[in-house]
C-alpha positions as CSV (number, residue, x, y, z in Angstrom):
1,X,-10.9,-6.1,52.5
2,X,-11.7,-9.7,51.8
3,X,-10.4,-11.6,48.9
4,X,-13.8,-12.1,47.2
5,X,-14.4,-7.9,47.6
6,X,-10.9,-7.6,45.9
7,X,-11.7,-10.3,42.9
8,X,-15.4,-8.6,42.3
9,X,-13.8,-5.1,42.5
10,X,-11.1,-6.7,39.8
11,X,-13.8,-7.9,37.6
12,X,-16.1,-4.7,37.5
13,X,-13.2,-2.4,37.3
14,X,-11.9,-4.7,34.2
15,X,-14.7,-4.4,32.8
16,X,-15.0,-1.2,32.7
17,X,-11.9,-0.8,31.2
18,X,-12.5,-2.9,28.5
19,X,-16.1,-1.5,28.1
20,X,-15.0,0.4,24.4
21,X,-12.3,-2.6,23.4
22,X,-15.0,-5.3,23.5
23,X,-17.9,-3.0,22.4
24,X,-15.7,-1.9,18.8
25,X,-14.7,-5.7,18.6
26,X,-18.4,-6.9,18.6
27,X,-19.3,-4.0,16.5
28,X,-16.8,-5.0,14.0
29,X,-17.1,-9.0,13.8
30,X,-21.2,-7.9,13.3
31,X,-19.9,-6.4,9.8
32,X,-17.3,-8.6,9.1
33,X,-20.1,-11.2,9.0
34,X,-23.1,-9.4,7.8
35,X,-21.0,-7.0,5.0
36,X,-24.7,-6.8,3.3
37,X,-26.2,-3.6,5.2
38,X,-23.0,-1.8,5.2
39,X,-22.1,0.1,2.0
40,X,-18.4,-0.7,1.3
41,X,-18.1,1.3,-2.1
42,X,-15.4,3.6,-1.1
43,X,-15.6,7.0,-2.6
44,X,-14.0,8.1,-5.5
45,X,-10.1,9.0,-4.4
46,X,-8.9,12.9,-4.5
47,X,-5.8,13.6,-6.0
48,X,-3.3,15.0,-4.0
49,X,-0.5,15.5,-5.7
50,X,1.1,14.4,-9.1
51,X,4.6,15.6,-9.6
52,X,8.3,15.0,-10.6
53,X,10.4,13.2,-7.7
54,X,13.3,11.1,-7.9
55,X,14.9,8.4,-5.4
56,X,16.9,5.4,-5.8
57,X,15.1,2.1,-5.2
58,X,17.7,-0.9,-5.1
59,X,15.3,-4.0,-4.0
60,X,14.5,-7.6,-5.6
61,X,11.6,-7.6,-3.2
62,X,8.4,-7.5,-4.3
63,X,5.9,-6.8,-0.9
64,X,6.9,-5.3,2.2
65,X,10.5,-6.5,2.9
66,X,12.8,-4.6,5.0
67,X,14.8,-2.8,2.0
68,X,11.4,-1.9,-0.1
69,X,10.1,-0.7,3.3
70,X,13.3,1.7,4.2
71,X,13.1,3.1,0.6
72,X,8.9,3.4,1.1
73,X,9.6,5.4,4.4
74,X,12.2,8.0,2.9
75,X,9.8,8.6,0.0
76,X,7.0,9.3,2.8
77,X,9.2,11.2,4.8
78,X,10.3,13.4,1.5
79,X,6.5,13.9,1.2
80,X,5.6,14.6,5.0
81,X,2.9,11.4,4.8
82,X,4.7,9.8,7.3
83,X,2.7,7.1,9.3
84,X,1.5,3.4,9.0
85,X,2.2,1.7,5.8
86,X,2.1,-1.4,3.1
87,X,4.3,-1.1,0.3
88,X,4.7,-3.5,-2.7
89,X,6.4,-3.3,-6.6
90,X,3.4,-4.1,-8.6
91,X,6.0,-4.0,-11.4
92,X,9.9,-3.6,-11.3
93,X,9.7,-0.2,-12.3
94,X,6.7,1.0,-10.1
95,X,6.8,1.6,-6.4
96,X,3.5,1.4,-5.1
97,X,2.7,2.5,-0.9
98,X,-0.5,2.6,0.9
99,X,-0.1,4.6,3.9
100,X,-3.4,4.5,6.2
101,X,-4.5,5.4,8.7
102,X,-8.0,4.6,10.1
103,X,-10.3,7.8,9.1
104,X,-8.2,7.2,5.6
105,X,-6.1,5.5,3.1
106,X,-3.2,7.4,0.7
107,X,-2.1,5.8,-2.3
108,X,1.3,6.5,-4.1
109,X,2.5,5.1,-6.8
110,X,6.1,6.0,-7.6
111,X,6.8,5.2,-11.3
112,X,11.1,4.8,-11.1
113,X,11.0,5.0,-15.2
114,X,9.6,8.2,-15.3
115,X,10.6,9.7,-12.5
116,X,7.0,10.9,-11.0
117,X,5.2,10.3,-8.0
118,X,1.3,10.4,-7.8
119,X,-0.5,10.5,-4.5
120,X,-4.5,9.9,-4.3
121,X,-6.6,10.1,-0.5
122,X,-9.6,7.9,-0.7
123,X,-11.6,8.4,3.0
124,X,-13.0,5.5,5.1
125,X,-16.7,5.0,6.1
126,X,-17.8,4.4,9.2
127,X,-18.0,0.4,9.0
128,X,-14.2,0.7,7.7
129,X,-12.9,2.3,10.2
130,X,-14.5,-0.4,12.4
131,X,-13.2,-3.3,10.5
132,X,-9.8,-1.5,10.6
133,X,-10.1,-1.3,14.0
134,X,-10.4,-5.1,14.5
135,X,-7.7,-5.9,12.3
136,X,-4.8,-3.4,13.2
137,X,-1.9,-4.8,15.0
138,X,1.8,-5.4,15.4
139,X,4.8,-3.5,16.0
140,X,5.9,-3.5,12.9
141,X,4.7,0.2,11.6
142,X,7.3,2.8,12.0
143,X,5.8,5.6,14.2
144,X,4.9,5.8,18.1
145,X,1.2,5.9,17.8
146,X,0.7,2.4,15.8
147,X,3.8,1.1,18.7
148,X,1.3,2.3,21.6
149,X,-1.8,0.9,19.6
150,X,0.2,-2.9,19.7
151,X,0.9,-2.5,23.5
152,X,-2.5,-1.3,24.3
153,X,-4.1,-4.1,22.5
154,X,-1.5,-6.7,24.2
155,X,-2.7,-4.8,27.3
156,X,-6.8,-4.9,26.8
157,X,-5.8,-9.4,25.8
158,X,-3.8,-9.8,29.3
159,X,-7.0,-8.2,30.9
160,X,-9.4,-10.0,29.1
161,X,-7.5,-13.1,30.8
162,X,-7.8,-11.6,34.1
163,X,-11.4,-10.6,33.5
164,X,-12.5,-14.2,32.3
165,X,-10.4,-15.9,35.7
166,X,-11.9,-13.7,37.8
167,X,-15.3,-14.6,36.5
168,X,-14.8,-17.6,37.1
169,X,-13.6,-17.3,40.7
170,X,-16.7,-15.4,41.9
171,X,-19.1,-18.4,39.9
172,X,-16.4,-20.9,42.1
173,X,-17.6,-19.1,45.3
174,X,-21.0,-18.3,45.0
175,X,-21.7,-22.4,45.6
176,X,-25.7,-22.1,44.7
177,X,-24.5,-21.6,41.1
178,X,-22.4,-24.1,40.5
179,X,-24.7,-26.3,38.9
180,X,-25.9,-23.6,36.1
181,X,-22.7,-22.5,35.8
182,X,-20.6,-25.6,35.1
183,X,-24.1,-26.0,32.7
184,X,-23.0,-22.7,31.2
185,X,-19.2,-23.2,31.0
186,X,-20.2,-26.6,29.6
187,X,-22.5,-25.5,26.7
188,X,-19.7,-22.5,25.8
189,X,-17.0,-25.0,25.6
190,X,-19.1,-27.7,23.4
191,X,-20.6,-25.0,21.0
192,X,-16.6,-24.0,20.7
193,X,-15.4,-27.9,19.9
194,X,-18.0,-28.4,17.8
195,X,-17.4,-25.7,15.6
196,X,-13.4,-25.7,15.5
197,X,-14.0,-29.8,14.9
198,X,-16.6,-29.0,11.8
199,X,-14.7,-26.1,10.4
């Protein structure tokens, strides 16, 4: 098998691969920029529980730091809500912990004074889960699924790389369109300055 066979079976094969990656990115960046046509009014949130708990919080921090987020995953745990999750003290005496997911979102709010927890489920719409699709990341989030999300999505970037090289290998050896494509690779990169100049 020739070297050019192998680089064209690279490129279709990678794009295959990263066929629903780039479609749900695309799909997403539409609504990021046109929000207008999509409804973002959430519905109402159901109340899941409101009931007495108690658990020591002993944190100065105020949004996300390691010690609120060790206390915000026990109270989870207690409450079998474990997964992906923000937490932040609104106030020194309120715990409050958004554990989401991408069909949903869970809000508790841990009140330390009184000794209650509340937990409310609000649902996601359809251009949510999109837009929360383009924005998850990291490695950060406690549980296995968000940890194979990350190296999935470092996976579909390194093949993006590949698939934009090979690309440009096959337009290298196909010599009768050089000329349209240096044109091409010319306008891309220009429309790209321009804008990261300007903005």
């Amino acid at each position: 098998m020739t070297f050019d066979k192998i680089n064209r079976r690279t490129h279709l094969f990678l794009g295959l691969f990263l066929l629903p990656w780039l479609t749900i990115y695309g799909v997403s960046s539409f609504i990021v920029i046109h929000p207008k046509p999509f409804k973002f009014d959430s519905p109402p949130r159901e109340v899941l529980f409101e009931k007495p708990y108690s658990r020591p919080v002993i944190t100065q921090g105020k949004n996300n730091e390691p010690d609120l987020r060790a206390a915000a995953q026990e109270i989870l745990r207690d409450n079998n809500l474990e997964g992906a999750f923000w937490v932040d003290k609104p106030r020194d005496d309120v715990v409050h912990i958004d554990r989401f997911s991408f069909r949903d979102s869970i809000s508790l709010t841990y009140s330390l004074k009184d000794q209650k927890l509340k937990a409310e489920r609000q649902t996601m719409r359809w251009p949510q889960v999109a837009m929360r699709m383009h924005f998850r990341g990291g490695y950060f989030q406690p549980d296995l699924g968000n940890k194979l999300w990350g190296v999935v999505v470092d996976l579909v970037c390194l093949t993006i790389i590949i698939w934009v090289f090979s690309g440009l290998i096959m337009w290298w050896r196909l010599a009768r369109l050089r000329t349209w494509g240096a044109i091409t690779i010319a306008a891309g990169a220009l429309s790209f300055a321009l804008l990261v100049w300007k903005l």
